[in-house]
Residue, then its C-alpha position, 0 to 999 in steps of 0.5 A: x778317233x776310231x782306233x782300228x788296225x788299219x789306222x793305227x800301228x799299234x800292236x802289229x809290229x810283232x805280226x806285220x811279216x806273217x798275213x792274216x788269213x779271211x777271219x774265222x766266225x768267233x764262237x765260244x769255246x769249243x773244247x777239242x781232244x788234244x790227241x785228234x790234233x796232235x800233228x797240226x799242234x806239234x808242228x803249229x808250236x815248233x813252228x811258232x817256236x822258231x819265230x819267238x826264239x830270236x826275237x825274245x833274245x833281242x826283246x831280252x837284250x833290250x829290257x836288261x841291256x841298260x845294266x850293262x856288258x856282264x848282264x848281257x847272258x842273263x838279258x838273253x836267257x831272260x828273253x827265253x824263259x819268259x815264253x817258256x814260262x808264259x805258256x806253262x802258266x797259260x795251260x795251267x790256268x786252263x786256257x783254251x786258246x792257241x796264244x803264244x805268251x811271250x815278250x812283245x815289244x812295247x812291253x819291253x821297251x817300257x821295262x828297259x825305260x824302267x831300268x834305265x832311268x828308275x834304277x840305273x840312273x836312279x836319284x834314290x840313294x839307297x839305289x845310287x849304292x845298290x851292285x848291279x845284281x840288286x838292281x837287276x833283282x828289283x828288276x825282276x821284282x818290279x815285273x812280279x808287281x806288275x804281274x800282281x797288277x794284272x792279276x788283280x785287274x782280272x780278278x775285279x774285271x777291269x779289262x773294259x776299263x782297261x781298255x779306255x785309255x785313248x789312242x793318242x796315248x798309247x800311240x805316242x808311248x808306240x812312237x817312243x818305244x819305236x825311237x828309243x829301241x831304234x836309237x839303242x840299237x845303233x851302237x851295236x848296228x855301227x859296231x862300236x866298241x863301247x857305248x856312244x850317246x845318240x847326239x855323240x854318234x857324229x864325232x865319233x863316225x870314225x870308229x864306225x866299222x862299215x862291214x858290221x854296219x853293212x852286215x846289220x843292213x842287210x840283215x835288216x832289209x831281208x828281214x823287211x822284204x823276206x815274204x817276198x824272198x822266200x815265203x816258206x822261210x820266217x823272214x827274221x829267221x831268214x834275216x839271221x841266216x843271211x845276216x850270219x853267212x855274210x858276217x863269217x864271209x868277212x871273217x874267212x876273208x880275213x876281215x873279223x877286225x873289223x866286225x863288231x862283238x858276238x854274243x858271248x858264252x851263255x850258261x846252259x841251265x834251266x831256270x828255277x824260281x831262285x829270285x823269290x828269295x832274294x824278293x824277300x830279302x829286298x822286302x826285308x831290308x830296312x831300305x825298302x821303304x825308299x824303293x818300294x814307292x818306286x817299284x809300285x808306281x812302275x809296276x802299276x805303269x807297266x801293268x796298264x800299259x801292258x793290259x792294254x797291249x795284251x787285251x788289243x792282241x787277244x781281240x785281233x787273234x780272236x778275229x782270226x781263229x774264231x775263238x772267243x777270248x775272255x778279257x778278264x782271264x787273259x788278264x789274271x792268265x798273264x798277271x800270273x804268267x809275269x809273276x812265275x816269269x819274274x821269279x825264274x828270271x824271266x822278262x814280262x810276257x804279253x801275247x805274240x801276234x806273229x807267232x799266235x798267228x803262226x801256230x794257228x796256220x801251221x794246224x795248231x788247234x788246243x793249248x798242246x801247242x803252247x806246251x809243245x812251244x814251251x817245250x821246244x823253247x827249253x830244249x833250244x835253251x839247253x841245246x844251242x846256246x853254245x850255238x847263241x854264243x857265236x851269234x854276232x850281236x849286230x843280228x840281235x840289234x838288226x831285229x830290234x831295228x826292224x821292230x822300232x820300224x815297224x813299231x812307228x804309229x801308222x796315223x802318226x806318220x800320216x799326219x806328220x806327211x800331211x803337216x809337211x805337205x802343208x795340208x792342214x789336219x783338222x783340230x780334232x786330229x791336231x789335238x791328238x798329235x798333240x797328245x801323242x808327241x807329248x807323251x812320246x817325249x815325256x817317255x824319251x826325255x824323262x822316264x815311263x812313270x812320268x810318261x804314264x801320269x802325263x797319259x793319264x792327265x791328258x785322257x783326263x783332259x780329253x775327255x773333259x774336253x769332248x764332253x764339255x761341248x754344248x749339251x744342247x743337241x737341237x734348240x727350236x721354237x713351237x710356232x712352226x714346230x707343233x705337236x702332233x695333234x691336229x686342232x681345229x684352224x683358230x686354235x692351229x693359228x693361235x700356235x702359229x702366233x705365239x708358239x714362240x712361247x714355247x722353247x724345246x732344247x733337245x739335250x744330248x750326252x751326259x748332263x754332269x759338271x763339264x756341261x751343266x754350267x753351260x747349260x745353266x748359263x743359256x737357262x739364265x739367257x732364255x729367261x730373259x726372252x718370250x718364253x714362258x714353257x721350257x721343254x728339256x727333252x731327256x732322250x738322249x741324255x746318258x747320264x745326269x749327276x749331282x751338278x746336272x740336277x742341281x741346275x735342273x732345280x734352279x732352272x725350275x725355281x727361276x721360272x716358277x718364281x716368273x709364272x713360267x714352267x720347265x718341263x721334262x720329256x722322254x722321262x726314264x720310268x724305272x731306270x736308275x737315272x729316274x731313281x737318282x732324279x727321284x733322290x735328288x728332289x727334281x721329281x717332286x719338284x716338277x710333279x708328275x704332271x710335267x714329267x712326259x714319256x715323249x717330246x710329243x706328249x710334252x709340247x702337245x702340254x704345253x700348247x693346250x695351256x698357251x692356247x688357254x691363256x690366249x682365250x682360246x679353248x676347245x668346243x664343248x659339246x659337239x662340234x657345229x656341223x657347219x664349222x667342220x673343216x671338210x664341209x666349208x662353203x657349203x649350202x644349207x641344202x648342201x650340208x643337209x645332203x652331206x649329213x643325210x651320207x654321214x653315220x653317227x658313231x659313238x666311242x668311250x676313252x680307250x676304244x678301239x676306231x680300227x686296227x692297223x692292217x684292218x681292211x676298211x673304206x671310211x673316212x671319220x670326222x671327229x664332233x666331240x673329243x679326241x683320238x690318236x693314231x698308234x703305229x706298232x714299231x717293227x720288230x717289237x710289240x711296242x708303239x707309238x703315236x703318231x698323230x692326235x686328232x681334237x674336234x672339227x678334224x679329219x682321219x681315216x681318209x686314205x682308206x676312203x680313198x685307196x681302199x688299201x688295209x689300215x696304215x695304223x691304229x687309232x684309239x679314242x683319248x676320251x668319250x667321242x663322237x664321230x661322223x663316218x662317210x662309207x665308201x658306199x655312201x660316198x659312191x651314192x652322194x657322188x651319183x646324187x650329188x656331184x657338185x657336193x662331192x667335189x666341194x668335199x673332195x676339194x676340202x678335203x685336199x685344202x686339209x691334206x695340203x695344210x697338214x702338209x705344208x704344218x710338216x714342211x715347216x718343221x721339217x724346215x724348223x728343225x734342218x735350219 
């Protein structure tokens, strides 16, 4: 399934208000002097500033909430200083980009799974124990390990293999984060006074409060449609204005009873790395032995997945500013960032498409941007949090309800319509759903590790699954499908007659354990047939192991013991898959002479041995004139006429007939030996060969007849002779005699239609 932004959700939430302009043409980085920029800068980084700001206060709520009401200050000053941290780090680090590093969405949805149900809930007894502010300090520990993670990733280049986890499984961690941050919201949204599980919300209707319900719609619906309303305003800001106005309309009307909690106090401070003590002193507590495993596997879980998040939003910045990113660097850039973060009290950070969007519009063109962004962020921590404190917490719940919806999986959605509309999808998309709500409900009834193992199990299987199809990618006869040599008409008839002898199996995909033992077992049933030359056809075969060899091996040593033989065509001289061959024994095993560059080549091996063992043999010595296709049902006088127009030509093994492009105007009959036709592939200098033509048969006949330039190159497989009709001679025999030019001609068209008809019958062969 091709994953692409406009079929799969993932990874746009963050972005879906803000329209991306007609993408730029990527090009590698191309340094500017910060200075020539610095209005478009300063306003592109405040501007992106007034986006991350409400959001990373909600994402930060979102991923400490589960620790409960007193930590409510900290999970909004967490939010905060993970963008101004991300950015420094990134500048420091030398990235020439405009990116804003901040929270997204899928990443804090799985660090507030993490705390929830590995610490909160924890059935570890060292945990069970553990006060709110050790909890909340592994935490933080656990994102400094991811971001070690990330880090190492980078450092070894692993993004590309980062980036193969499949869709289905990042979607249904998507839809999961969507569900669970939708469901965490509503307590606030409904403006209860305590926290109330999902299934208990219906007994509990009637201490709903209408007017914060009503305040959080309404912020909700003009976050939704506020690129409509005013397009000169950020919709979440415009969101937070007009939710804020109508909540202290209703406390002027004397109605603040019945409107849910506001933020509360926030303390005014900027951060410092004071958790890196406390990270030791977990280190060193004798304890650690019960939750590092913990904190390991949550820490590799959310570096995956967070990997992943950060390598999709740099590919679809990178379409939009036309500035190459470098998946590596990002990685170790953001492994380095969520380490600083951590050690400030700061929540991981990924990169943020809406305001990395909005800073590249607003003129933001250096990585000033992300300072002045960072800067403004810091003084907005010191100057408004007495603002913050009066912020009423249904705003913050409004902003993370319309990320869950827009976090929903857009493919997701349509197939479940299509499932409710009763319109089948196919299999392949059922398997997928199937992933997807799997991992979605591992992720909601259980925790984010087991979520990641059963992702991880179920790529495993996908993969097995798919690659475990039949390798056999066409499988066809030689009676109707021949090589491409023309051979004299009793010998063609002997292919005809029992080409069946000879079986091709065109392979395709890697030949490895999930595919060779079906392979051996169709090897065990040919076997058992009329075949006694198996050609295996290794052009598309992308990888062979030790298990795919090793059926190649057995598939020899059966035939060989029946005097039979297997075949390799479209060898790979001097590549690594030839070397492990070579390594394995299947090289000497088969010899070089069954080992051929082309399927051509190998069935044309083939038919001159099948032709042998049914008595049929090739003229020696010149072939009789009177037996040549060209001069059938000729007189004697007649043929004497035809040789006197005809000039003898001699050729060695390697000589050039003619070149392609050449002019010319003969046409060759071949009495001894054989040539080939070479065709040069456009745009490079090799070629290929086309056809091969033996004794008793016809080439060079276009030219006689259109006289246009050469259409390709022939050259002489061994010593030759041949007999040439020049169009001169031919005008002269044509004047002379009439009657035997048109016997010529007529023969000459039989030829063509035979030759003709051999190609619709493996045209037919091979469609069918």
């Amino acid at each position: 399934m091709k994953t692409t932004t406009k079929q799969w959700g993932y990874g746009l939430p963050d972005q879906a208000h803000a329209p991306r302009p007609h993408p730029e043409p990527v090009v590698p980085h191309a340094k500017t002097p910060w200075l020539r920029n610095l209005r478009g800068d300063i306003l592109g980084g405040i501007t992106a500033a007034v986006l991350t700001i409400p959001v990373s206060m909600g994402y930060g709520l979102l991923a400490l909430a589960p620790l409960g009401e007193s930590f409510i200050s900290t999970a909004i000053l967490a939010g905060l200083y993970a963008p101004v941290l991300g950015c420094l780090v990134a500048v420091l680090l030398r990235a020439n980009t405009t990116m804003i590093y901040s929270p997204r969405s899928v990443v804090t949805f799985l660090i507030g799974s993490f705390v929830l149900h590995s610490l909160v809930r924890s059935s570890v007894p060292a945990l069970q124990t553990a006060s709110p502010e050790m909890l909340l300090t592994l935490a933080f520990l656990m994102m400094f390990l991811a971001g070690c993670f990330q880090a190492l990733f980078g450092f070894l280049r692993l993004g590309s293999l980062v980036k193969y986890t499949p869709a289905p499984v990042i979607a249904g961690f998507q839809n999961a984060a969507a569900i669970l941050i939708f469901c965490s919201q509503l307590d606030s949204m409904f403006g209860f006074n305590k926290p109330v599980a999902v299934l208990s919300i219906p007994a509990n209707l009637g201490t709903v409060q209408p007017l914060t319900l009503l305040v959080g719609v309404v912020t909700c619906v003009v976050i939704l449609l506020g690129a409509r309303i005013a397009k000169a305003i950020p919709p979440t800001l415009l969101g937070l204005i007009t939710g804020g106005v109508l909540y202290y309309l209703f406390v002027l009307l004397g109605w603040g009873g019945h409107l849910g909690q506001l933020v509360g106090k926030i303390p005014v401070a900027l951060p410092t790395p004071h958790f890196l003590a406390k990270f030791k002193d977990v280190f060193m507590s004798p304890q650690i032995t019960q939750v590092l495993p913990l904190l390991l596997t949550g820490a590799a879980s959310l570096a995956i997945i967070a990997s992943l998040d950060g390598l999709l939003c740099a590919r679809l910045i990178e379409n939009d500013t036309g500035k190459r990113v470098h998946g590596n660097g990002e990685l170790v850039r953001l492994g380095v960032g969520n380490m600083a973060a951590a050690s400030f009290g700061g929540i991981a950070v990924g990169i943020n498409l809406a305001s990395s969007f909005a800073n590249h519009r607003s003129g933001a063109r250096t990585p000033l941007s992300l300072l002045v962004h960072a800067a403004a962020i810091a003084l907005a921590i010191i100057a408004l949090s007495p603002l913050i404190s009066y912020l009423p917490r249904v705003l913050i719940a409004a902003i993370l309800v319309v990320v869950a919806i827009r976090l929903f999986d857009r493919w997701t959605l349509q197939i479940l319509r299509k499932l409710a509309a009763g319109d089948l999808p196919g299999a392949r998309s059922m398997l997928d759903l199937f992933i997807i709500l799997a991992v979605a409900a591992a992720a909601i009834a259980t925790n984010i590790v087991i979520a990641v193992a059963i992702g991880v199990a179920a790529t495993v299987m996908l993969f097995l699954f798919r690659m475990s199809k039949s390798v056999i990618r066409l499988e066809y006869r030689c009676d109707a499908v021949h090589s491409r040599k023309t051979r004299e008409p009793r010998l063609m008839k002997i292919l005809s007659d029992h080409g069946a002898a000879i079986l091709v199996l065109e392979l395709e995909g890697p030949l490895f354990f999930g595919t060779a033992e079906n392979l051996a077992l169709h090897l065990e049933s040919v076997q058992r047939q009329n075949v006694s030359y198996v050609i295996m056809d290794l052009k598309r075969v992308t990888e062979i192991d030790s298990t795919g060899a090793k059926v190649l091996l057995q598939a020899h040593d059966r035939l060989t013991e029946e005097g039979k033989y297997l075949v390799l065509s479209s060898f790979p001289e001097r590549t690594r898959l030839a070397d492990f061959l070579k390594d394995v024994g299947v090289t000497a095993a088969l010899t070089r002479s069954r080992l051929f560059p082309d399927l051509d080549r190998a069935i044309e091996w083939a038919e001159d041995r099948l032709i042998v063992s049914r008595g049929g043999t090739e003229s020696s010595g010149e072939f009789a004139f009177s037996r040549i296709e060209v001069l059938a049902n000729m007189s004697e006088a007649e043929l004497a006429a035809m040789k006197r127009a005809l000039e003898r030509r001699t050729y060695h093994k390697g000589d050039i007939v003619f070149r392609e492009g050449e002019s010319g105007d003969e046409l060759y009959v071949i009495a001894q030996g054989s040539a080939s036709v070479h065709l040069k592939l456009s745009g490079s200098e090799r070629e290929t060969r086309l056809i091969a033509f033996s004794s008793g048969t016809v080439f060079g006949e276009l030219a006689l007849l259109d006289q246009e330039t050469r259409s390709a190159t022939v050259e002489a497989d061994e010593d030759a002779v041949c007999y040439v009709l020049t169009r001169a001679n031919f005008d002269k025999l044509t004047g002379e005699h009439p009657a035997i030019a048109v016997k010529f001609l007529a023969n000459l068209g039989r030829e063509l239609s035979g030759r003709l008809r051999r190609a619709n019958r493996t045209i037919y062969q091979l469609a069918s």
